[in-house]
C-alpha positions in Angstrom: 296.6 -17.5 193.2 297.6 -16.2 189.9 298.9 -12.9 188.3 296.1 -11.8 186.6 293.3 -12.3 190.3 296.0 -10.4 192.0 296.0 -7.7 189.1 291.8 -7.7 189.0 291.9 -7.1 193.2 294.2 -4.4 193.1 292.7 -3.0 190.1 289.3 -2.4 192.0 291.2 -1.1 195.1 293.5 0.9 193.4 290.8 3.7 192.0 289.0 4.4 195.0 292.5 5.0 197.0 293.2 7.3 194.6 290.4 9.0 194.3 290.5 9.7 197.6 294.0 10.6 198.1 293.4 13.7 195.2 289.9 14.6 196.9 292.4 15.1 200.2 295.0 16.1 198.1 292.5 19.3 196.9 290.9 20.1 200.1 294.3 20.8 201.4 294.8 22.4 198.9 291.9 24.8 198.4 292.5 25.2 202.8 296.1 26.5 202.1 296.7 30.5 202.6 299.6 32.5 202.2 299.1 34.2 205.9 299.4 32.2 209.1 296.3 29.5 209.0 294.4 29.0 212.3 294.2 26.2 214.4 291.6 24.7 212.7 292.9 25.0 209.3 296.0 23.1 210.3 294.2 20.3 211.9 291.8 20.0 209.4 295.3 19.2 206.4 296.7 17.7 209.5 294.0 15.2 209.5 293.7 14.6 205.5 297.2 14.3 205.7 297.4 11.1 208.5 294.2 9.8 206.4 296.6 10.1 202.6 299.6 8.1 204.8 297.3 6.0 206.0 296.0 5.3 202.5 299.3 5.0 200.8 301.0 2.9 203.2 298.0 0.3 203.4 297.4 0.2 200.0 300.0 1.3 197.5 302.9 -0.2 199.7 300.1 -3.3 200.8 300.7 -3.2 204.3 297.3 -4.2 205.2 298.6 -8.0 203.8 301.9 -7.6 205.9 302.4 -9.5 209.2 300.2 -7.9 212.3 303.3 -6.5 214.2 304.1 -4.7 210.8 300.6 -3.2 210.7 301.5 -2.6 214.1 304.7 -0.6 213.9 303.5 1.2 210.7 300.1 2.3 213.0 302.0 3.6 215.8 304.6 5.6 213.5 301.8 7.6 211.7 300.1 8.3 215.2 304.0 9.3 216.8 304.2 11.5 213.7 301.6 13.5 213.6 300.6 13.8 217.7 304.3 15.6 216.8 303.3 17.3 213.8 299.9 18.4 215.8 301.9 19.8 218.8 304.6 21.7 217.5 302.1 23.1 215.2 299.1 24.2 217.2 300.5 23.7 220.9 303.6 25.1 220.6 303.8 27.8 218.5 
């Protein structure tokens, strides 16, 4: 495989993911308040949050090419972080 296929593929990935990452990036955004949010307002960033990690780590850092137990670990890390991000922010408080 050469430079320049490797260059076109990401080229036509690399748009999209960020195009989604600022259209997440604004609705959390535009959901923020200065006074306490409710419960739904923090899941709601919560969730375009895990979906911008989950973005960045497959594409920008290309873990989707990585071995499987890498996808692996990198999967379960994003779910262990925000099931605690979730709790102490809606359960706990």
């Amino acid at each position: 495989m050469t430079i320049s296929s490797l260059h076109t593929r990401v080229g036509r990935t690399a748009l999209p993911t960020w195009l989604a990452l600022t259209v997440c990036t604004v609705l959390s955004w535009s959901e923020s308040s200065p006074v306490r949010p409710s419960k739904a307002v923090i899941l709601i960033v919560l969730s375009l949050t895990a979906v911008k990690a989950v973005l960045i780590i497959a594409s920008y850092m290309e873990i989707s090419r990585a071995p499987r137990w890498l996808q692996t670990l990198c999967g379960t890390w994003i779910i262990v972080v925000f099931a605690i991000l979730t709790y102490t922010l809606c359960v706990a408080v």
